[in-house]
C-alpha positions as CSV (number, residue, x, y, z in Angstrom):
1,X,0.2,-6.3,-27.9
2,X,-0.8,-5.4,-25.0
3,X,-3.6,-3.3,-23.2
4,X,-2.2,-0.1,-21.6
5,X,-3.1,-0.4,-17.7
6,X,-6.3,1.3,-16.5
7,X,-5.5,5.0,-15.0
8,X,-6.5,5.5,-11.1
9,X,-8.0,8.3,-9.9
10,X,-5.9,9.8,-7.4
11,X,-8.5,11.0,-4.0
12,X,-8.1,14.6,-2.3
13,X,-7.0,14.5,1.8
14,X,-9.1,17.1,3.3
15,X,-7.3,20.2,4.7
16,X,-7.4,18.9,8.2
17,X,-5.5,15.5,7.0
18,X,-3.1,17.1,4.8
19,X,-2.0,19.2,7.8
20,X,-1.6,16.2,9.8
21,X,0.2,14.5,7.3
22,X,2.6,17.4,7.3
23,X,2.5,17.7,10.9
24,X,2.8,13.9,12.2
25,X,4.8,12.2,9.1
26,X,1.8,9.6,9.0
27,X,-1.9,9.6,8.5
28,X,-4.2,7.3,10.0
29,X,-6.6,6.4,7.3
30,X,-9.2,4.4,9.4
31,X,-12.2,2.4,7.7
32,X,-10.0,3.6,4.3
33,X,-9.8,-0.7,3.8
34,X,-13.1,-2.0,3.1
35,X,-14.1,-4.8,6.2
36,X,-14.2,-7.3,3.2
37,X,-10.4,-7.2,2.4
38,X,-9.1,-7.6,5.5
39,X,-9.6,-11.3,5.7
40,X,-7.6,-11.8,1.9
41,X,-5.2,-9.2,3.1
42,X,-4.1,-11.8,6.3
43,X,-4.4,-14.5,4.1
44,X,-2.2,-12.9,1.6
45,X,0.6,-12.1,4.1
46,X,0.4,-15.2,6.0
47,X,0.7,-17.1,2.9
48,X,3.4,-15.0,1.5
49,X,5.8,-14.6,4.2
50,X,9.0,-16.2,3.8
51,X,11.8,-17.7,6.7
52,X,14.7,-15.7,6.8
53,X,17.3,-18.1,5.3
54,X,15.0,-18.3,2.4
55,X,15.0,-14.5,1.0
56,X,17.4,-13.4,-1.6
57,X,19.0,-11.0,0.8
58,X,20.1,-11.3,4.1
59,X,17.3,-10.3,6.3
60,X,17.5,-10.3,10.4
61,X,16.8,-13.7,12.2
62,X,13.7,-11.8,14.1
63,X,12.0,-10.2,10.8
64,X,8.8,-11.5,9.0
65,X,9.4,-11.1,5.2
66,X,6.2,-11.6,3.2
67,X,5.9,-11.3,-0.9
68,X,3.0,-9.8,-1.5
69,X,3.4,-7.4,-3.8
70,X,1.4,-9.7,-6.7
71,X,-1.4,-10.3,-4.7
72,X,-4.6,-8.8,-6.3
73,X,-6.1,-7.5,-2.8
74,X,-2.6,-6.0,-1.9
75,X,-2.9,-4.1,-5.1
76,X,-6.3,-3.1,-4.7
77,X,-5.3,-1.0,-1.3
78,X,-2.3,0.4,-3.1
79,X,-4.6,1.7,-5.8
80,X,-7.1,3.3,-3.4
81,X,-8.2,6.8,-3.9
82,X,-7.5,8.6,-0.3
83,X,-4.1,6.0,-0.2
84,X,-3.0,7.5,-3.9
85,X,-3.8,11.2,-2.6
86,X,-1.7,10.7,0.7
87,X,1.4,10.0,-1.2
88,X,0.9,12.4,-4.0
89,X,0.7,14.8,-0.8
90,X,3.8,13.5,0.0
91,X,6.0,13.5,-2.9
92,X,3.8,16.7,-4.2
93,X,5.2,15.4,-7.8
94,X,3.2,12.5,-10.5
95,X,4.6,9.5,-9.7
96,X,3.3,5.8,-11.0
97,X,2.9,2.8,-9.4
98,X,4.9,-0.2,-10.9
């Protein structure tokens, strides 16, 4: 049997991000990566990424196509506090991340 997963605490946006959120349709979320990631974060999509001809679906000739959804750093900026509050500002409804 296995473990249940570990539950992530979902951040707060402060007022003035949530508006620009709603405003924009984005949020820049500078410095929200810690410095230390970003070299296993390249690594990770530069090792992932796939030709064209080689993805299970068709994919345009002038796209980069990386897998990285298994990597542990990738999952580590999904699960990020402020990252986790933007999109539950978003969807404004629980939502999981599988």
């Amino acid at each position: 049997m296995t473990a249940a997963p570990a539950r992530t605490g979902v951040g707060r946006l402060s007022e003035a991000d949530a508006h620009r959120l709603e405003e924009d349709g984005y949020l820049l979320l500078r410095g929200a990566i810690p410095a230390d990631w970003i070299a296993p974060l390249r690594d990770a999509f530069e090792s992932g990424t796939l030709p064209s001809e080689q993805w299970p679906v068709p994919r345009g000739r002038d796209w980069r196509h990386a897998m990285v959804d298994l990597d542990a750093t990738v999952q580590q900026v999904c699960r990020l506090p402020v990252m986790l509050a933007a999109v539950h500002h978003v969807l404004k409804a629980p939502f999981f991340l599988g």
